[in-house]
Each structure stands twice: as C-alpha cells, then as structure tokens.
C-alpha positions in Angstrom: 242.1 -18.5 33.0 239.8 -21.0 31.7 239.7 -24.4 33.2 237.6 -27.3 32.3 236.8 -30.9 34.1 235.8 -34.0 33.5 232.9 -34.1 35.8 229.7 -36.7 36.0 228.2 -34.9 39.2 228.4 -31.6 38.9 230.7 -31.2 42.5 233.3 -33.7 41.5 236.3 -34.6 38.7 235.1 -37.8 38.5 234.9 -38.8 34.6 237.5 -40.0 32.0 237.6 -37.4 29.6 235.9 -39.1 26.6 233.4 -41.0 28.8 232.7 -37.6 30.2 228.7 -36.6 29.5 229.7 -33.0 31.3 232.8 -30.4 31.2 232.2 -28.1 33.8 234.0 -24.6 32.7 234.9 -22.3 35.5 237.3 -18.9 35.3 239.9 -19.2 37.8 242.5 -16.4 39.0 244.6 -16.8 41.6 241.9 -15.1 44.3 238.8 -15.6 42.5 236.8 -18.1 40.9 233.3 -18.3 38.8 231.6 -21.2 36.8 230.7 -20.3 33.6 229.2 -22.8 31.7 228.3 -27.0 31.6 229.1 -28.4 28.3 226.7 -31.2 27.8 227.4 -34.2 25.2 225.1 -36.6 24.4 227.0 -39.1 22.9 229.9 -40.4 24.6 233.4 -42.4 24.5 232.8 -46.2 26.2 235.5 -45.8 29.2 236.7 -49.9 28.3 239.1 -48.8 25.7 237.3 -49.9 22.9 235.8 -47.1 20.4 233.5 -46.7 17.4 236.0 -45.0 15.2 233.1 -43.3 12.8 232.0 -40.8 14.9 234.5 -38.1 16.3 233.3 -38.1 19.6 236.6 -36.7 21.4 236.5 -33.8 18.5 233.4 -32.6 19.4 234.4 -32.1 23.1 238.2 -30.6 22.4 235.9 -28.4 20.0 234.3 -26.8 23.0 237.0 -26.7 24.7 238.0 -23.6 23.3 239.7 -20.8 25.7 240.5 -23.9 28.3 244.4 -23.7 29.1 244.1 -26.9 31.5 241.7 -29.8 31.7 241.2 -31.9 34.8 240.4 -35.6 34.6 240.4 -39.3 35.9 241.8 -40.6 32.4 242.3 -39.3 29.0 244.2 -41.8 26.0 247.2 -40.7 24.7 245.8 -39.7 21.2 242.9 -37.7 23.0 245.9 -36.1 25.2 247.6 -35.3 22.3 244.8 -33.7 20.7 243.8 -31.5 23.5 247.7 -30.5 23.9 247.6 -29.4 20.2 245.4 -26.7 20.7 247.2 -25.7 24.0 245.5 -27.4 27.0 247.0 -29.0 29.3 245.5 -32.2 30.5 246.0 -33.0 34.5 244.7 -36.9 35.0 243.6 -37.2 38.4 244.5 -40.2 40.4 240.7 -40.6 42.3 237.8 -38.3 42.2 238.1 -35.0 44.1 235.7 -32.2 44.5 236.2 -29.3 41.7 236.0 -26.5 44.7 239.5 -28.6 46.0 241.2 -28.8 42.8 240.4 -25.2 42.2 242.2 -24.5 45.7 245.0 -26.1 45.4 245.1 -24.3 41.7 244.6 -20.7 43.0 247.3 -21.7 45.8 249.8 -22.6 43.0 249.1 -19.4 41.3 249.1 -17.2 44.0 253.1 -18.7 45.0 255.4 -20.1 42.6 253.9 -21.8 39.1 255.9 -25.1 37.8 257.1 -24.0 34.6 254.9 -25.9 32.5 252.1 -23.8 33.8 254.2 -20.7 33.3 254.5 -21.6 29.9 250.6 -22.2 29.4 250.4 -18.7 30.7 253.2 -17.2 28.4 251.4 -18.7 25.5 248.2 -17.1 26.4 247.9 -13.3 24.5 246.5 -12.4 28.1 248.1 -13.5 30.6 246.4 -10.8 33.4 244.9 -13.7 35.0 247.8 -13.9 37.2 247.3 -10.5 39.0 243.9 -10.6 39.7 
C-alpha cells in the first residue's frame, strides 16, 4: 500500500500536513518496504492557523496524494482531514515526531497480526488489496 508523511527531514514525521514542504511516499506491505518518491511543494500552509484562502494550497498536496490509503502527520485541520478522507486516505496525526522507519514498523507489525477495522476497511476499499500477503 501506499503511504505518505508529513516530513520536514527526510528521516522523520515531523510536519503539520499543510505546513508540510515534503510528503515522503513509500510502498509498504506487511514484510517489505520501499520509498518511492518525495513530493516537493513550494508554497506552503502557515502552521498558526491563519490561511490565505486564494490559493488552494492543501488541494494541490491531496492532489498528489493520489494511490495514498493513509497519511501520517503532527497536525492536519479538520477541513484538510476531511478532504484527504474524501478521497480515501486515512489521516493518522502523530502526537511528537518519530522516525518514518518506526512508524513503518509498527505499521508492517499491525499488518502482519490483526488490522483495527478501520484499516481493514481502507484495505476492502482498495481494488487490490494483495498488499496484505506479500
């Protein structure tokens, strides 16, 4: 499966998704991972709240989000969340920065046991869900 995250570094989930320069794409199965690309944005949410409403910022990045059934980040605002969850992805805030290789751990563990059934229905909502049996 595709997964994105909110990164600054590179190593680390450690952005608020619209404040976020970098999204960091990796394909993850439950015994295998690989990075695939670094989505690089130029222009950027403020992370105080307050937002210049004539420029989609946040619809440029869900944009490239495409094929991404889970986002991890520090923060994302309830209208960004929304948006993301409308095209199937599920946003996972973060409650400090963590290294990606961890987060991606503790993912593959969670697929290789038992999924919560909100991540069983991100899978039954994919076309493909062959990820699982890597």
């Amino acid at each position: 499966m595709r997964v994105a995250f909110s990164t600054k570094s590179m190593t680390d989930v450690d952005a608020h998704f619209g404040g976020a320069r970098t999204i960091a794409i990796y394909e993850v199965s439950k015994s295998s991972q690989r990075f695939l690309e670094a989505l690089q944005f130029d222009s950027v949410s403020e992370e105080d709240g307050n937002h210049d409403d004539s420029v989609d910022r946040l619809g440029i990045k869900i944009d490239a989000l495409q094929g991404c059934v889970l986002l991890f980040t520090l923060a994302i605002g309830g209208p960004a969340a929304a948006r993301v969850v409308s095209r199937k992805i599920h946003p996972v805030k973060l409650p400090r920065p963590e290294p990606i290789a961890d987060v991606i751990a503790r993912l593959q563990a969670t697929l290789a046991g038992t999924p919560p059934p909100w991540m069983r229905r991100l899978m039954a909502d994919q076309d493909d869900a062959s990820f699982m049996e890597d």
